[in-house]
C-alpha positions in Angstrom: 60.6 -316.1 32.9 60.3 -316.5 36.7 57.0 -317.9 38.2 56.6 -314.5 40.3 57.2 -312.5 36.7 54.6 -314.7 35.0 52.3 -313.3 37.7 52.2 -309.8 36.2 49.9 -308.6 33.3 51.2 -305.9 30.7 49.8 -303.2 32.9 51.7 -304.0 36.0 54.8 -304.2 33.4 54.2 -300.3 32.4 53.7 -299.6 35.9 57.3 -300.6 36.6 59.0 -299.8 34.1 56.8 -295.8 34.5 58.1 -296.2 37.9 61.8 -296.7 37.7 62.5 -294.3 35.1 60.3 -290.8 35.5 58.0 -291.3 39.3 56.1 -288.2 39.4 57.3 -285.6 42.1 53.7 -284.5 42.8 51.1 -283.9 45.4 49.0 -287.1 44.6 51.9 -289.0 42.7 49.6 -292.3 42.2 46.5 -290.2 40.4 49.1 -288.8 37.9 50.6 -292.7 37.0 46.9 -294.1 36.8 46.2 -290.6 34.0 49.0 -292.5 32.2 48.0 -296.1 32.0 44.5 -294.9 32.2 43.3 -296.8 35.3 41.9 -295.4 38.7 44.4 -294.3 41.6 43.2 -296.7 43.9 44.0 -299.2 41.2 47.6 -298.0 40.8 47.9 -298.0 44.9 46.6 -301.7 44.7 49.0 -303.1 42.2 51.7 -301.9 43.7 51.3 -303.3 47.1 50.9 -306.3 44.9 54.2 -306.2 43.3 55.9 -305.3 46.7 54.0 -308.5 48.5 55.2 -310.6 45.3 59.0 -309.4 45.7 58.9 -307.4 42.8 59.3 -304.3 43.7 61.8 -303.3 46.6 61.7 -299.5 47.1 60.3 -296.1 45.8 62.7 -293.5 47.0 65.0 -290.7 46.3 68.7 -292.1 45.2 71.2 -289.9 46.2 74.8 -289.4 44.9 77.0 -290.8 48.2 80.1 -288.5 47.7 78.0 -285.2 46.7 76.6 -285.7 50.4 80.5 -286.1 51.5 80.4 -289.9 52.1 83.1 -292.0 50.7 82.8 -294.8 49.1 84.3 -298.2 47.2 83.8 -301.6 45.8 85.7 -304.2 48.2 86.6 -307.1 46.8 87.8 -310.0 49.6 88.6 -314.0 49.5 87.8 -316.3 52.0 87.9 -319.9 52.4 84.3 -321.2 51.0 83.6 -322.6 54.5 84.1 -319.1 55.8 82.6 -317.1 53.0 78.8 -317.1 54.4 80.0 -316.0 58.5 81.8 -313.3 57.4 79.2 -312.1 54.9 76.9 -311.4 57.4 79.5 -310.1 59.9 80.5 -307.5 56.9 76.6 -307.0 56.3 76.2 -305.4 60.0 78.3 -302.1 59.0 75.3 -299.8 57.8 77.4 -298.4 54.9 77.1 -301.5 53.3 74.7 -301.5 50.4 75.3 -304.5 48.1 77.5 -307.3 49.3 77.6 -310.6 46.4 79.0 -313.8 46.8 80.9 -314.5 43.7 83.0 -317.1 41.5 86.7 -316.6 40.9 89.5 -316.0 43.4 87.9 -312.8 45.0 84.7 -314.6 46.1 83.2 -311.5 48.2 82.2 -308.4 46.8 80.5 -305.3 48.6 79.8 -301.9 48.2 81.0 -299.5 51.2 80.2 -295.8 51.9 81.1 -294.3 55.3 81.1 -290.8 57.0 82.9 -287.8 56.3 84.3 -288.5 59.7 85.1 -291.9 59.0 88.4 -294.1 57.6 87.5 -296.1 54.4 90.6 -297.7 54.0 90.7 -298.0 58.6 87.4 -299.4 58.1 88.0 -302.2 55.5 91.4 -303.3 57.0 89.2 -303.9 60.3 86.6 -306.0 58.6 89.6 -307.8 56.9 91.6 -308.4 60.0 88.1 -309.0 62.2 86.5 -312.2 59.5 89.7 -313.2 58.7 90.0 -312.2 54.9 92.6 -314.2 53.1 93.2 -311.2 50.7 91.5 -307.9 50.0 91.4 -304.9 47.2 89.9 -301.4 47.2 88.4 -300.6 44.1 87.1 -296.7 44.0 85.2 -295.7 40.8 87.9 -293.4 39.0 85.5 -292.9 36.2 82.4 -293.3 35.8 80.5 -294.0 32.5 76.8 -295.3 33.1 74.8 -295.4 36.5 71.0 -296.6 36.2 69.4 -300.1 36.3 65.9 -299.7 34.2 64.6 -303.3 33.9 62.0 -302.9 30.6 59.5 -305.4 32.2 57.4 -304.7 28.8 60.3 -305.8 26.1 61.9 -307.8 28.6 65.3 -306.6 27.5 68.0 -305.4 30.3 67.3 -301.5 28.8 69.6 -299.4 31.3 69.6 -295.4 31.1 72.2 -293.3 32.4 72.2 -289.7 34.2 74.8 -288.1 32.7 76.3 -284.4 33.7 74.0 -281.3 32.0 76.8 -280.7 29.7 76.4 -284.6 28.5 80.1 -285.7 28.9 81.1 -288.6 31.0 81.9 -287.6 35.0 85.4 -288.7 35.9 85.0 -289.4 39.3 88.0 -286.9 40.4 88.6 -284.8 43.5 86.1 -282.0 42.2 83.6 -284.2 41.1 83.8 -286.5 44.9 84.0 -283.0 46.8 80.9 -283.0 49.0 78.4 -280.5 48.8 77.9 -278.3 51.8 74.6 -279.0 53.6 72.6 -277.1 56.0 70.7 -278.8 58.5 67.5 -278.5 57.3 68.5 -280.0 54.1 70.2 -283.1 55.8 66.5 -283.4 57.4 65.0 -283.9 54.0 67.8 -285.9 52.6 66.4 -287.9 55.5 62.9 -288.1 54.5 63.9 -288.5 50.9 65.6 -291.3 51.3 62.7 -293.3 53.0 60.3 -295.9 50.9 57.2 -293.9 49.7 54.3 -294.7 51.6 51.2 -296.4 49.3 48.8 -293.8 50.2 47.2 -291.2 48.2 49.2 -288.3 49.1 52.1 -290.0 50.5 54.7 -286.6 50.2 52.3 -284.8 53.0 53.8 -286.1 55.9 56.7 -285.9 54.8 56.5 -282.2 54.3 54.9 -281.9 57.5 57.8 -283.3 59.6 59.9 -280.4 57.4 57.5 -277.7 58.6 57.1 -276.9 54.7 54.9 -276.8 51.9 54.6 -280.1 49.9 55.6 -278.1 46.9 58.7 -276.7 48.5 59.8 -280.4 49.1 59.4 -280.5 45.8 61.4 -277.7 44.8 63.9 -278.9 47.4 64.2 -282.0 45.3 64.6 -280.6 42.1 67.4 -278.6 43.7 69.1 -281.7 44.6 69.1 -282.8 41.5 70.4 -279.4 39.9 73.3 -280.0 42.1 74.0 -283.3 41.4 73.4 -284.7 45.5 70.1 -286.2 44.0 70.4 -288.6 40.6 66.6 -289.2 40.9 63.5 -290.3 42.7 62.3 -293.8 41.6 61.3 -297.5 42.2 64.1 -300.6 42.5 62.8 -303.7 41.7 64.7 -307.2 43.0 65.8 -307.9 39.5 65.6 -311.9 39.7 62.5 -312.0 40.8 61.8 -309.7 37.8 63.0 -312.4 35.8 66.5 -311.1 34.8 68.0 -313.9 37.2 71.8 -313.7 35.4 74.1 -311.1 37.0 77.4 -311.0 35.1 80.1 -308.6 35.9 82.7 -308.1 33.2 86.0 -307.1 33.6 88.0 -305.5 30.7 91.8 -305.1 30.7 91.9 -301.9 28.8 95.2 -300.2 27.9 94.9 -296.8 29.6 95.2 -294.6 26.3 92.0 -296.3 25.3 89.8 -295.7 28.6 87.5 -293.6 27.6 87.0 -294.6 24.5 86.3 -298.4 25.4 84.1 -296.9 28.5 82.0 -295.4 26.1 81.2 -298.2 23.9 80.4 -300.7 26.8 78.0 -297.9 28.1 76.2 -297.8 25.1 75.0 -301.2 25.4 71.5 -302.0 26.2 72.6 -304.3 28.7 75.1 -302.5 30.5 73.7 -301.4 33.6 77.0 -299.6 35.4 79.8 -299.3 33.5 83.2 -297.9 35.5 86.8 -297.5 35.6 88.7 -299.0 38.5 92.2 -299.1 39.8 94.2 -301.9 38.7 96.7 -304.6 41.0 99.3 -306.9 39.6 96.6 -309.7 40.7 94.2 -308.1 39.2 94.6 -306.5 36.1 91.2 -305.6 35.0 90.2 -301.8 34.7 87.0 -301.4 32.9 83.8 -303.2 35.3 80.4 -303.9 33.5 77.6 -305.1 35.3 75.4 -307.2 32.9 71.4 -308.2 33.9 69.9 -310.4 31.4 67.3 -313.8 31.6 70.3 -316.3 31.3 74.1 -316.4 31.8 74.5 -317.6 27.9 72.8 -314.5 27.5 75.3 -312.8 29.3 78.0 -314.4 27.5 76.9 -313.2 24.1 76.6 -309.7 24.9 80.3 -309.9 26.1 81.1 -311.3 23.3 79.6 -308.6 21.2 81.0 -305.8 23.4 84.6 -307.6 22.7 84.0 -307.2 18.8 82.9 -304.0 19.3 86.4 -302.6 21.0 88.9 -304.9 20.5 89.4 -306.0 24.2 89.8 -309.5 24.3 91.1 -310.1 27.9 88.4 -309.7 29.7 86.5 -312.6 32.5 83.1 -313.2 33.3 82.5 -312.8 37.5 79.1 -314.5 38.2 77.0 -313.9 41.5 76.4 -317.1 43.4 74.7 -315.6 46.2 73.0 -312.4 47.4 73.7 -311.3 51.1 72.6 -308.0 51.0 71.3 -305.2 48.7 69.6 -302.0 50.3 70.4 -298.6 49.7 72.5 -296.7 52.2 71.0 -294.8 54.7 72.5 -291.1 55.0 72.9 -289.1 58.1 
């Protein structure tokens, strides 16, 4: 356990793990969290500024689906000589579409997240950041299918528990052309998709200001976010905690080389695991083989090793590699509009 995790009693646990999974979408948000753990508002208000002082918790917000709102985006992996890996990090970090950008072991030692404009050239926009830090190689690496989004740390079991937002009908989203196809947006909306977005404010009625900026009712915010969600440009409204201060300091991401008749299938199984906080389908290279990409969170990399181990036994892939994150430059949500 990390000495910032070892600060937290079993109260501020079920305050996290409340507030990553169902944050209440209500006029005075903190009163309805301190009903459920049975403690006074002013309480709840106080222990969070806590756990944001401590590094616990990064961000209450809305997370929105980047290519409902017409943005495209991609993993980017890139390789770089190790004296030029942390310079052109941070040159990379200064595009705002970048969300998540890991050093990692292996032969592709950066990997970021990238979402741009509609307006905008991902593939234009990559090959400049190659050409500009002087990449040694690069790959695109667009989710083709999607089988589990969601990191839920359980801060109470102390397992990596991870839940998904499937589509109504429950099947698993291919991420195809209808699926991507952004959903049209009036103004007004991209205004709240604004305000949405933002870090909740730790004051009693923290949505009013919000609303008031809109020139609306708090409760038609509220119904404007549970539209969002009907139409899939809004997964959910919730807390992100920095995980290794959390004490789930191993990151793994597993690679499977899946045959293709099998996708799905294997997809599934991975998802299903506990552990498994994203599980996607990728494009594959003659360097690099790998389709099938499971992020892994757990206390320790044996840890991490064992549950790929047991995912292996569970599907039959056996050629499969362990990437490891060696350092964090960046991880922020991206900022829409």
């Amino acid at each position: 356990m990390s000495s910032v995790a070892s600060q937290m009693d079993l109260t501020d646990r079920s305050l996290l793990n409340i507030v990553q999974s169902s944050f209440p979408l209500v006029e005075e948000p903190y009163r309805e969290l301190g009903s459920r753990l049975e403690i006074p508002e002013a309480e709840v208000i106080e222990r969070l500024k806590r756990l944001k002082n401590l590094h616990l918790l990064r961000q209450i917000s809305a997370i929105f689906d980047t290519r409902r709102l017409g943005y495209k985006s991609t993993l980017v992996a890139m390789r770089y000589p190790p004296e030029q890996l942390d310079r052109s990090a941070k040159e990379i970090n200064r595009h705002p579409g970048v969300s998540h950008n890991y050093a990692r072991d292996g032969y592709f030692n950066l990997w970021f997240t990238l979402a741009v404009a509609p307006s905008e050239s991902l593939e234009e926009t990559i090959e400049e950041m190659a050409r500009r830090t002087g990449a040694e190689a690069f790959r695109l690496l667009p989710t083709l299918r999607l089988f589990k989004i969601g990191v839920n740390f359980d801060m109470v079991q102390g397992n990596g528990t991870a839940h998904d937002h499937p589509r109504p009908d429950g099947q698993v989203a291919p991420q195809d052309a209808e699926v991507s196809r952004g959903e049209a947006l009036t103004e007004f909306e991209i205004g709240a998709i604004r305000e949405l977005q933002e870090d909740l404010s730790l004051i009693p009625r923290p949505f009013d200001d919000m609303s008031r900026r809109l020139n609306m009712a708090t409760q038609e915010l509220f119904g404007l976010a549970d539209s969002f969600q009907r139409r899939g440009i809004m997964r959910r409204y919730s807390a992100v905690l920095h995980h290794q201060s959390a004490g789930f300091t191993a990151n793994a991401m597993a690679v499977w080389r899946v045959p293709p008749e099998r996708s799905e299938e294997v997809g599934r199984v991975m998802a299903s695991s506990p552990w498994v906080t994203h599980c996607y389908q990728r494009p594959t290279f003659p360097d690099w083989p790998y389709s099938h990409f499971s992020m892994i969170h757990s206390t320790t990399q044996r840890q991490c090793e064992e549950i790929a181990r047991e995912i292996s036994r569970e599907t039959g892939i056996t050629d499969y590699t362990m990437v490891y994150s060696t350092h964090e430059y960046k991880k922020t949500r991206v900022r829409y509009f």
